[in-house]
N, C-alpha and C positions, 0 to 999 in steps of 0.2 A: 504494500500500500504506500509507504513511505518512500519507495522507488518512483513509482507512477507519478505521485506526487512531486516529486523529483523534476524529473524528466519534462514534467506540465511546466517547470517554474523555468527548467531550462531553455525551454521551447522559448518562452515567453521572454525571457532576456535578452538584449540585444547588443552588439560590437560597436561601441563607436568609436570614431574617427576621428585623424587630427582634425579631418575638415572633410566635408560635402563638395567641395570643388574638385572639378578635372584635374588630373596630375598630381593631387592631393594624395602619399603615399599613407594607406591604410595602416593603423596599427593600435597595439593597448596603449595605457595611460603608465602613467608610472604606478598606479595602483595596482592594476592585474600582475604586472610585472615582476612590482617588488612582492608583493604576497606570495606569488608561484617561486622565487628567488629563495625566501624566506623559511618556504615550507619544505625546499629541496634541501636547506642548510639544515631545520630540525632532522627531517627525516633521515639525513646521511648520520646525525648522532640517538637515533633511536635505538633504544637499547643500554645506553649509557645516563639512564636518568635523565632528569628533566633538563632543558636547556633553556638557558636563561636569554633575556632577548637584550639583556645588553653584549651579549656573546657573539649572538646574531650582528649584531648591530656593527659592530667591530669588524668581523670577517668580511661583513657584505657592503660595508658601508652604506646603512641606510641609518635616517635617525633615528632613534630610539624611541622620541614621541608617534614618530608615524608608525613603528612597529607595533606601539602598545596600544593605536586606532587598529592597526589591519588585525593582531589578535583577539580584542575584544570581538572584533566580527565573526573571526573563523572559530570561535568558541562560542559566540551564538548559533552558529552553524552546524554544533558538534564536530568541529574538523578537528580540533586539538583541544586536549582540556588542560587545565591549568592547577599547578602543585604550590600552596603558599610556604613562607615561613624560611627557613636557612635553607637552604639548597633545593631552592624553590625553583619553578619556571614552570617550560610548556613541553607535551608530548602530544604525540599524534593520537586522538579519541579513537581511530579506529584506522586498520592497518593500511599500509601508505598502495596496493594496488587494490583498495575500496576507494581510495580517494582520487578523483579527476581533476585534470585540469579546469576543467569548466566549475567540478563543486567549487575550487578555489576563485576563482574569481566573479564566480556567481554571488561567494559568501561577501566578499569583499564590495559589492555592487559596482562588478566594475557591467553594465550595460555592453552588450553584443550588437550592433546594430549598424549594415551595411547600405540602409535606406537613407533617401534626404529627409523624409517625415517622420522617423525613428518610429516606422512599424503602423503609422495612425493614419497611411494610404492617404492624406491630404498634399500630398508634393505640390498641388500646385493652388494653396490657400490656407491658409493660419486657422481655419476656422472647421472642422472634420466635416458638420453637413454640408458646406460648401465648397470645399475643397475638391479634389478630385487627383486620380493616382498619377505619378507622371509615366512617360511612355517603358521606361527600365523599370520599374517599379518591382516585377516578376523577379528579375534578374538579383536585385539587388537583396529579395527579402529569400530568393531561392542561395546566394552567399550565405546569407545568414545561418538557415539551415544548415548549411557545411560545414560553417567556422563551429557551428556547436556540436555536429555531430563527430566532424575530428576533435576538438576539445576537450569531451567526452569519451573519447577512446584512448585518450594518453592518460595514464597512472602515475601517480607520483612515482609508486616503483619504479616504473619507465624511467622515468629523470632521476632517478639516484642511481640505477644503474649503469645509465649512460655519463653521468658525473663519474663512478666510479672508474669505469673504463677509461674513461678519459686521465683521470690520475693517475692509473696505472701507465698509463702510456708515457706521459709526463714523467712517471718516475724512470719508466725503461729508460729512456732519452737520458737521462739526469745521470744514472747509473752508467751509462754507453761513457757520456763527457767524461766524468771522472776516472773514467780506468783508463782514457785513450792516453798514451805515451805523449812524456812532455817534448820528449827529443828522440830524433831518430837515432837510437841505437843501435850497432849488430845483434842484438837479444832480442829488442823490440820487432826491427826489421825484420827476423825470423818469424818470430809470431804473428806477425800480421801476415806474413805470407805463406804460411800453412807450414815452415820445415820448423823442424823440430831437431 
């Protein structure tokens, strides 16, 4: 029931834009952003107790006041619940491939919305009974549709395990520099070139 429910809210949400003009490159706010930013950085320390959001804050460089806006939402949300008192903070309320991309910025109100009338088919008058749709109109609220049904299919799991891979690689790389010879030597020279 709470799925269905779900899914009705997310339908209903919609993507907006820097701006409604041509050439105008579509994208989220700093809101959706840092929330989904946010939640990748708890969720990579889940398992290690609660995580504090000045912790957060530090890592990801986001303010700490707007952290403690986007948490109060994702904890009205049930997306992460909150631990008070000394070695206090936030975990995930429920496990990180239950939670989507879209819950996260759904919680956070960040609006989805690829239309110039933000969904209310009046494009071309301020006033809905007089208004009327403009010619893209189809087009723009069939995006909509998309951005939320791939939104909805990314899992936070998704994003922490592509973080992780991605460190890992990081570290390969890091590991490669540090052992490569500082000078060619005949011992080094050898090994790099397979004799032994």
């Amino acid at each position: 029931m709470q799925e269905m429910h779900l899914k009705t809210l997310k339908r209903s949400k919609i993507l907006p834009l820097s701006g409604n003009q041509p050439g105008v490159v579509m994208r989220l706010t700093t809101k959706g952003r840092f929330a989904v930013t946010a939640m990748i950085d708890l969720a990579l320390r889940q398992g290690k107790g609660p995580v504090t959001l000045s912790g957060i804050s530090q890592r990801q460089a986001i303010s700490l006041s707007y952290l403690e806006q986007l948490f109060g939402k994702l904890r009205r949300h049930e997306i992460v619940e909150s631990v008070r008192g000394p070695g206090g903070g936030y975990s995930l309320a429920r496990s990180a491939d239950k939670v989507t991309v879209a819950d996260i910025i759904i919680a956070v109100d960040e609006p989805l919305d690829a239309t110039q009338c933000g969904g209310k088919e009046n494009c071309h008058g301020a006033d809905a009974a007089s208004g009327t749709r403009c010619m893209t109109h189809e087009l723009w609220a069939t995006l909509n549709a998309k951005m939320v049904d791939y939104l909805d299919s990314v899992t936070l799991h998704d994003l922490v395990e592509q973080q992780k891979q991605k460190e890992q690689k990081e570290q390969n790389v890091v590991v490669m520099h540090r052992h490569a010879p500082a000078e060619n030597t005949e011992a080094t020279h050898s090994i790099l070139n397979g004799v032994n």
